[in-house]
N, C-alpha and C positions, 0 to 999 in steps of 0.2 A: 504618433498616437492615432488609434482611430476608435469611435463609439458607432455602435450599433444599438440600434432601441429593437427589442425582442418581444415576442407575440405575448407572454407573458407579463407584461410590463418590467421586466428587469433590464439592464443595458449590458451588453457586452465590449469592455473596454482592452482595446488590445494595445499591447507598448512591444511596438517593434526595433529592435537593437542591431544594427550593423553586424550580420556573422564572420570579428574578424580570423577566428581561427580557421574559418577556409582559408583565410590567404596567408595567415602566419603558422606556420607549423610547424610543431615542436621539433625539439633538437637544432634547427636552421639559423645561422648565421643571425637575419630578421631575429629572431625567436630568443636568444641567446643575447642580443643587444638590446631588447625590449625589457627583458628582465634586467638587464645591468643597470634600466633606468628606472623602472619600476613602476612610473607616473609620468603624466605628462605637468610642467612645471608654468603657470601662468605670470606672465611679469608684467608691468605694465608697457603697454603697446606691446607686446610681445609673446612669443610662445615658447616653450623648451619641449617640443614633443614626443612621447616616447617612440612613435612611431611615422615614420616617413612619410611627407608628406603627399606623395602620390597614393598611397592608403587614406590617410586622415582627412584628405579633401578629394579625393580623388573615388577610388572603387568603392570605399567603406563609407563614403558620404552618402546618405540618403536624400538625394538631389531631386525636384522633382521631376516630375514625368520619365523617371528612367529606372528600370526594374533593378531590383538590388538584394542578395542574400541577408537574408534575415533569420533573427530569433523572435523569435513572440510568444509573451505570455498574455492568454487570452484567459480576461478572468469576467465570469455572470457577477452582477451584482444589484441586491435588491434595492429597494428605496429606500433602508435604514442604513443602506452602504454596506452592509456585507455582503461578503463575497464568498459565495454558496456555490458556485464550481468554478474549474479553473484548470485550464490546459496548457503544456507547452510542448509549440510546434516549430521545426524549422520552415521560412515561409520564402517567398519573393514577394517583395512590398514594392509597389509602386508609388511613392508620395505625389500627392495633388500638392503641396504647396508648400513652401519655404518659409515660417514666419520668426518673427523678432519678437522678445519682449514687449517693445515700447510698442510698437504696433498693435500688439493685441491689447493692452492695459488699457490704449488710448479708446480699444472697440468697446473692452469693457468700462469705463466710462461716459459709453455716450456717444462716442462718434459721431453723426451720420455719415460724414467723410470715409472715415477708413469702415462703415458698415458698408458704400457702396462699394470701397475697393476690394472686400475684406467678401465679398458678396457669395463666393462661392462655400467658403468653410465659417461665416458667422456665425449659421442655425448653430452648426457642430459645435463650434468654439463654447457658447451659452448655455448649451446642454454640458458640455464638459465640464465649463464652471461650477453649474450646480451638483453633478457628481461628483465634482475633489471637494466643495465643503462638506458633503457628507460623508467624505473620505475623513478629512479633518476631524470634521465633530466625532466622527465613532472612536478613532485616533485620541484624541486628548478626554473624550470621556472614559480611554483603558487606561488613563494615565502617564500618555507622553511628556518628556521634559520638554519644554521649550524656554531655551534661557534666553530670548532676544536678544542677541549680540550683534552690535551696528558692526556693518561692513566698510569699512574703508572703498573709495576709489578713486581714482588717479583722473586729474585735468592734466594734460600734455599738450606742448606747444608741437609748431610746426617741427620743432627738430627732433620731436619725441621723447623730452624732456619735463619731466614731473614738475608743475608749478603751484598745484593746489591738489590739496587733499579733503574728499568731500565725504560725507554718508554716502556710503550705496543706497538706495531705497531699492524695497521688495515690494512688487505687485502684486494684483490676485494671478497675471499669467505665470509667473516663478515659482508660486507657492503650489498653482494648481499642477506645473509641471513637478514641481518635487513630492506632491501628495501622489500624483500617478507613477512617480519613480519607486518610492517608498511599498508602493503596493506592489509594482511587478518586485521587487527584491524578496518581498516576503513570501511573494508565491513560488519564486523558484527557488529558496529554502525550505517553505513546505513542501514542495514537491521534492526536491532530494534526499530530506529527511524519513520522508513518509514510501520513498521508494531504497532507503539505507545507498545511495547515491555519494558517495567518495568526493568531498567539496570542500574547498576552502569559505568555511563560514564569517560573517565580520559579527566578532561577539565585544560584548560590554558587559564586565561582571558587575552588581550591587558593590555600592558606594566600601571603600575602607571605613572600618567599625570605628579606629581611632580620628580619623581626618572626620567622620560625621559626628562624634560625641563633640569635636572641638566647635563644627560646625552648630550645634546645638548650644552648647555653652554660651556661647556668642549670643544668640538667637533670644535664649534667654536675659541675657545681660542686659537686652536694648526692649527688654519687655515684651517679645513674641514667645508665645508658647509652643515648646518643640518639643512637647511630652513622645508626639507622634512619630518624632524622626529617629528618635533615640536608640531603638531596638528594631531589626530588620524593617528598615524603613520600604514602604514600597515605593515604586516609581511617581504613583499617586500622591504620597502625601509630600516630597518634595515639589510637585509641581503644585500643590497647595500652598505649599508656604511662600511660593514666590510670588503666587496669584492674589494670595493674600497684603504680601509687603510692598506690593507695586507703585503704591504710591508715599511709600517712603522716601525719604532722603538719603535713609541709608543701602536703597535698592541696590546701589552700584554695588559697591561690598558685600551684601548679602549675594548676589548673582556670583563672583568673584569666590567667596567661601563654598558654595552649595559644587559651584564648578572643582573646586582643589580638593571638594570630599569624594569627586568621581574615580572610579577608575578609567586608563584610558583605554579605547578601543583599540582591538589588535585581531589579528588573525588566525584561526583554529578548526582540526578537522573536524571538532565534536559542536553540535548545534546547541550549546549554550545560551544562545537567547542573547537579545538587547535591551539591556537596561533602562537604558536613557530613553527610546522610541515604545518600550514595553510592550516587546513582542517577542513571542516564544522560537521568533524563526525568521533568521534575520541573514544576506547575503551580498556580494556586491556584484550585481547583472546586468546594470546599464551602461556604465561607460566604458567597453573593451579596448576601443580606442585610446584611451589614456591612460586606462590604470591594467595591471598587469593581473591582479587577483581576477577581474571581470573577464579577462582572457580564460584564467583559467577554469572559471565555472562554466563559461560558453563551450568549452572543450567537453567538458566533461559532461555536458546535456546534449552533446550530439554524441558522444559514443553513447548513453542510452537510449537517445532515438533512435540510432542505427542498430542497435544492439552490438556496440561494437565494447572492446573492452576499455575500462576509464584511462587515459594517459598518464595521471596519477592516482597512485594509490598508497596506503603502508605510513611505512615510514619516509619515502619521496615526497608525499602529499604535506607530511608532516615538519620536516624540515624546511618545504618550501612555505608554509607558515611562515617561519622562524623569522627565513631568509629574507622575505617577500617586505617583513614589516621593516626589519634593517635596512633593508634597500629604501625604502619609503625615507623613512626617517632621517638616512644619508642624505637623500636626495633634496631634500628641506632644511637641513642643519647647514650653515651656514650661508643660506640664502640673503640678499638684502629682504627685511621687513620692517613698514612701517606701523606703529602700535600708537594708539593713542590713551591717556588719559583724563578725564576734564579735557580742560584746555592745553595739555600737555603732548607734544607728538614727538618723534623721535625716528630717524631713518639709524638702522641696524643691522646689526647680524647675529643670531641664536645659535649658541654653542650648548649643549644641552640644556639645561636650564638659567641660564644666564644670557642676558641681552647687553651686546659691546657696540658703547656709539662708537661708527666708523667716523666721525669727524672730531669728536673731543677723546677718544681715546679711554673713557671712562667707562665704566659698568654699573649696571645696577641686577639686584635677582629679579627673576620672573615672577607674581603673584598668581598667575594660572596659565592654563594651557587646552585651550578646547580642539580637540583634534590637533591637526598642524598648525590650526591659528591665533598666533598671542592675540592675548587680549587685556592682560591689567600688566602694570609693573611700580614697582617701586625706585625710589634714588636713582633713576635717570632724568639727566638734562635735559632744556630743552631744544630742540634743532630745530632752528630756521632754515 
């Protein structure tokens, strides 16, 4: 990431992304077993990644003080947080500095400790901060869903052996790196759009009509009024009624239902828009490294920088859609996951919609599915 404050008072915030398609290119053996994976696979203490690890830590790392091929989308952005131009260039980035979550959350906090160590890029860091909440506030004032779903994470002992399973906690530095992720995404789908650029787009169509009337019923039942969600709901008034039932009792379940009336995200050449994040122009451009779509968009914005021609296009571009989300989906299906409910947890493994404990041998259905990650279930045991 890097901000620049502009003679105009607007900032110029650029999100520079590792250009792995220099080093992976298409048709090549690399290239050919990237896709068979699709995704890079997180486990606890562990990694499954799509791509080699003398790339993924190595050339494609943006380490600092050493020059590195890059993408960058460099987008102006005023003080209301919009973002009123917006460029993208193939770059060389030189990163000043390597940082951690917990490190920055502790600056934002207060530090003076990590202000002194933190001395070179704090100003930056502070200034950043206040541009991703007005990233945010513009964001949830178009309507974004945000269904707060606690993340699970893993305590491991010395043998790398899962002993406790905790909340993740999310910081202002997570949230401000996922509000500057979320905006370059949206720029380099408006920018492919707006140039008829040949791209695998990540779309989210509006809710099923029959899965939101049940969700309304419901809503109804427990004395909320869902006059609003009943008929083309927009992304707005879902995120009302959860804003509204938050301190319900029955939020879990309301979360849970609003979730099983979505449809899931998938991949498409035609720029359909994001439902859930409520944006007309929505793509996946940050992680090439581990996801195989981000490879292919990065392809595909340097053949029109170059003026060269797309690598996909047609029906190619189309199928690999298809392909790309199977492949994802394999890749996740029957992984161990652990799911919790209440008090209730459970180590497993997801066969399409159904969750099989690996130690009692028993099943239960899934109650939703947010992206790859369970999140409610029913009639499952409990694992100690």
């Amino acid at each position: 990431m890097s901000l620049e404050q502009l003679e105009n008072g607007h900032v110029r915030l650029g999100v520079h992304i590792a250009d792995v398609g220099h080093y992976v290119r298409p048709g090549t053996a690399l290239d050919r077993e990237a896709f068979a994976r699709g995704t890079s696979v997180y486990l606890p203490g562990r990694v499954l990644p799509m791509l080699p690890e003398q790339l993924c830590n190595g050339v494609c790392s943006l380490r600092p003080n050493e020059d590195k091929f890059t993408m960058t989308a460099l987008m102006e952005i005023d003080d209301a947080g919009r973002v009123v131009d917006e460029r993208i260039a193939r770059t060389i980035t030189c990163s000043k500095a390597r940082l951690v979550y917990d490190d920055v959350n502790t600056l934002f906090n207060g530090s003076e400790q990590q202000a002194d160590a933190m001395a070179a890029v704090a100003d930056t860091l502070h200034q950043m901060r206040v541009l991703a909440g007005k990233l945010r506030a513009r964001r949830q004032a178009q309507g974004c869903i945000d269904f707060e779903i606690e993340e699970p994470g893993f305590v491991l002992d010395e043998n790398g052996e899962p002993v406790e399973i905790i909340t993740r906690e999310r910081g202002e530095a997570e949230m401000m790196i996922e509000d500057f992720m979320l905006a370059a995404n949206e720029c380099v789908a408006r920018f492919a759009r707006e140039n008829r650029l040949p791209l695998l787009y990540r779309v989210h169509e509006k809710p099923d009509a029959e899965k939101l009337a049940m969700f309304a019923d419901f809503l109804d039942g427990i004395g909320v009024n869902a006059k609003g969600i009943r008929h083309n709901a927009a992304p707005g008034d879902i995120r009302a009624i959860l804003e509204k039932t938050k301190e319900r009792p029955e939020y879990s379940v309301i979360t849970a239902l609003a979730l099983r009336s979505m449809q899931k995200a998938r991949y498409d050449v035609a720029p359909l828009g994001h439902y859930g994040l409520a944006m007309a122009d929505y793509c996946h451009f940050t992680s090439p490294i581990r996801r195989y779509p981000d490879l292919v968009v990065s392809r595909a914005l340097t053949a029109k920088l170059t003026g060269q021609p797309a690598p996909l296009t047609g029906e190619a571009l189309a199928d690999a859609a298809v392909r790309v989300d199977l492949v994802v989906r394999r890749r996740f299906a029957g992984l161990p996951q652990v799911v919790a409910a209440g008090d209730t947890q459970i180590a497993g493994v997801v066969v399409d919609d159904d969750l099989v404990d690996v130690t009692a041998g028993t099943s239960g259905r899934v109650m939703s599915v947010h992206e790859e990650v369970l999140v409610r279930f029913e009639g499952v045991p409990v694992f100690h």
